[in-house]
C-alpha positions as CSV (number, residue, x, y, z in Angstrom):
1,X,140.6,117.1,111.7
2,X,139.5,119.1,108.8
3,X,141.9,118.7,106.3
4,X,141.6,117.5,103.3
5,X,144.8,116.1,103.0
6,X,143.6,113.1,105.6
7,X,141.0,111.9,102.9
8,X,143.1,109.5,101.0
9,X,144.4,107.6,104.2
10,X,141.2,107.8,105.9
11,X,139.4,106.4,102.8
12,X,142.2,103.6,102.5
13,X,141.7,102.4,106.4
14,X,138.0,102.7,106.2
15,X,138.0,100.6,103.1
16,X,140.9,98.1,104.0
17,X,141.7,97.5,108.0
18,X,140.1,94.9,109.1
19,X,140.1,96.6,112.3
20,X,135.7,97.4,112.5
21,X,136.1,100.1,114.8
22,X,139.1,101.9,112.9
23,X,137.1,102.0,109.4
24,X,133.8,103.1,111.1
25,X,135.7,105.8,112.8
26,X,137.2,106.5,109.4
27,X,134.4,106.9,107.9
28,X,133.2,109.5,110.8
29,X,136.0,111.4,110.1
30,X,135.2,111.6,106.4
31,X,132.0,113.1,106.8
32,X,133.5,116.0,109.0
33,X,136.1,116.7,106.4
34,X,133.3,117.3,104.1
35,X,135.8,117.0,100.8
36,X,133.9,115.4,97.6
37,X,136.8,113.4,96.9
38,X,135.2,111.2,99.5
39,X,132.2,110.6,97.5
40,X,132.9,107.5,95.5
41,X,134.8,105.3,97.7
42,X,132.0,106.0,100.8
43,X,128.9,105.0,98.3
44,X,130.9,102.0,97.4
45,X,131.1,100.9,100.9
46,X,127.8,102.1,101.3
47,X,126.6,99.6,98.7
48,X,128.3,96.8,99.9
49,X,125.8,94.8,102.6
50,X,129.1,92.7,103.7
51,X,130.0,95.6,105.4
52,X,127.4,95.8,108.1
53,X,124.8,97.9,108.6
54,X,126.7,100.3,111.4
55,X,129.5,100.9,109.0
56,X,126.5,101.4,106.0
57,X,125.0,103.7,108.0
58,X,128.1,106.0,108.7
59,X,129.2,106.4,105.1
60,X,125.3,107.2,104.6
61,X,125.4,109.7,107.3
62,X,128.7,111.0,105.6
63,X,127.6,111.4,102.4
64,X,125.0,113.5,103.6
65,X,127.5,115.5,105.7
66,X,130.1,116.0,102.4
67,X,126.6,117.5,100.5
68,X,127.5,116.1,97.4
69,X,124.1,115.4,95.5
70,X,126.1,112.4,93.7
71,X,124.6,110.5,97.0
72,X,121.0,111.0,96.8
73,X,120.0,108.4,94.3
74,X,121.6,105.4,96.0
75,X,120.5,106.9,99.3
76,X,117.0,107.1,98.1
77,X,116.8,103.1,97.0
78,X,118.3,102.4,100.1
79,X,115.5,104.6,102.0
80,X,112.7,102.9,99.8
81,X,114.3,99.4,100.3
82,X,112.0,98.0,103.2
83,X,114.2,95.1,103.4
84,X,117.0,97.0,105.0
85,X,117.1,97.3,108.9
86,X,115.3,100.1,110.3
87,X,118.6,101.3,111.9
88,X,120.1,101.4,108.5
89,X,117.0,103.4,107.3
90,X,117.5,106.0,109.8
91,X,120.6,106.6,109.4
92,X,120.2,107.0,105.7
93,X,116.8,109.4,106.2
94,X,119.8,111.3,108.9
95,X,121.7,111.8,106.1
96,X,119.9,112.8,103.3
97,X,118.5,115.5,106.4
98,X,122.4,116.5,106.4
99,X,122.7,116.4,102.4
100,X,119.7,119.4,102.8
101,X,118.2,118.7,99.0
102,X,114.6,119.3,98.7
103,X,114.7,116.7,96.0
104,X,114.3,114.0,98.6
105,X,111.2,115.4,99.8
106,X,109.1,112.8,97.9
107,X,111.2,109.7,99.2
108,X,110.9,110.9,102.3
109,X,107.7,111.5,102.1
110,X,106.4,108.1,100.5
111,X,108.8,106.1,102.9
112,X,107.0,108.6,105.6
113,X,103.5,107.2,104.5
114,X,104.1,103.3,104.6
115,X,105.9,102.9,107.5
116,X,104.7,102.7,111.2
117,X,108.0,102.3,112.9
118,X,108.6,105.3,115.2
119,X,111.7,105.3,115.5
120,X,111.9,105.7,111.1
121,X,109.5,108.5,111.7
122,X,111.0,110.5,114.1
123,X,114.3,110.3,112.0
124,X,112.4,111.5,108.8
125,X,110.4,114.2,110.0
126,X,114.1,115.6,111.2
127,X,115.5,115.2,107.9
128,X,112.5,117.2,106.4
129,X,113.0,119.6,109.1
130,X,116.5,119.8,108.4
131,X,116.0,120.0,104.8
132,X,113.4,122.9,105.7
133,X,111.5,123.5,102.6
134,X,108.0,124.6,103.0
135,X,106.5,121.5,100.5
136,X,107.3,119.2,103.6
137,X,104.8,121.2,105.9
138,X,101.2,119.3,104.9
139,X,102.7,116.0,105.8
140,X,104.6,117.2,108.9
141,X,100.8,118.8,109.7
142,X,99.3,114.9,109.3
143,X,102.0,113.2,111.2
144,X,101.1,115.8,113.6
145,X,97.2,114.9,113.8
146,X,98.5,111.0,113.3
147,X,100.5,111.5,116.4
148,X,98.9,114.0,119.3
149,X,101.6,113.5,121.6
150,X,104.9,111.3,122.6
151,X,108.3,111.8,120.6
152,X,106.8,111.5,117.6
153,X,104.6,114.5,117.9
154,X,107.6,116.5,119.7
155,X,110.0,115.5,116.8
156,X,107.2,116.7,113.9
157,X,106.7,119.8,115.6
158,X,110.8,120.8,116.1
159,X,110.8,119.8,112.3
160,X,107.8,121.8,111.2
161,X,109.1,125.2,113.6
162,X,112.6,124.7,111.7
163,X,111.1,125.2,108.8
164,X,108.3,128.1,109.9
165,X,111.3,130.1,111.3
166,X,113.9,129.5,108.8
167,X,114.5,133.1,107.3
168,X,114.0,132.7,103.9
C-alpha cells in the first residue's frame, strides 16, 4: 500500500475512529506511504499526550519514515523531554534514525549522555548508526568502553560498522 492516494483516508481514520487499533495501524501505513502530505496531521497527533504513548510513538516512527525534516524539531523536545516514557523515547530516537538527518546528532547525543536506561541506549546508538555520519563515532567509541559487552555493546558496535562501511 504505497499510494498516495490512501493518505487522506488513512489520516482521517488515524485521527477520528475511535477504534485504537485502526488509527495505530493507520498511522503504520502512513509511514510506508512516505508522502509529506502526511506530515502535519501525524505531528499533531504526535503532540497530543491524550493519544497514548503507542499511538505517539507510531506517528514518531512515521515521521521519520516520510523524511520530512518538518519533524525534527518537535521530535527533538520530545527526545529531550525526560518526562515522557522511555518507550515513547525510543520510538522517537527510532525515528529520527529513520528521518537520517545528521542534525539530530547532538540530541542524540546529549540525551545519549544523561541517560542510563539500556533499553534508550541501544535505540539511540541505532539511530546514529542509521543516520551514519562519521561526527557520531567518538561517542559510539565511549559507549563502547562504557559498555564491554551485553546488547548494549553489540548494538554500539553494529551502529559504529554501519557507519565505518558506509561508502561515502
Amino acid at each position: 500500500l504505497a499510494d498516495t492516494r490512501a493518505t487522506m483516508p488513512l489520516v482521517e481514520l488515524a485521527e477520528k475512529s475511535e477504534n485504537r487499533y485502526l488509527r495505530l495501524r493507520s498511522v503504520n501505513v502512513l509511514g510506508s506511504i512516505k508522502d509529506a502530505h502526511a506530515t502535519e496531521p501525524l505531528l499533531k497527533l504526535l503532540d497530543d499526550s491524550m493519544n497514548g504513548e503507542q499511538l505517539r510513538g507510531a506517528a514518531a516512527v512515521s515521521l521519520g519514515a516520510i523524511g520530512d525534516t518538518e519533524a525534527m524539531s518537535p521530535l527533538h523536545e520530545l527526545l529531550l523531554d525526560g518526562r515522557n516514557s522511555v518507550q515513547l523515547r525510543e520510538r522517537v530516537a527510532y525515528g529520527l534514525g529513520l528521518l537520517g538527518n545528521r542534525g539530530s546528532i547532538g540530541t542524540l547525543t546529549r540525551v545519549l549522555e544523561n541517560t542510563a536506561d539500556q533499553d534508550l541506549i541501544i535505540s539511540i546508538v541505532g539511530a546514529l548508526g542509521k543516520i551514519g555520519d562519521s561526527s557520531a563515532l567518538p561517542t559510539l567509541q565511549q559507549v563502547e568502553k562504557k559498555y564491554p559487552t551485553g546488547l548494549v555493546n553489540r548494538a554500539t558496535v553494529k551502529a559504529r560498522n554501519a557507519i565505518v562501511r558506509r561508502p561515502r
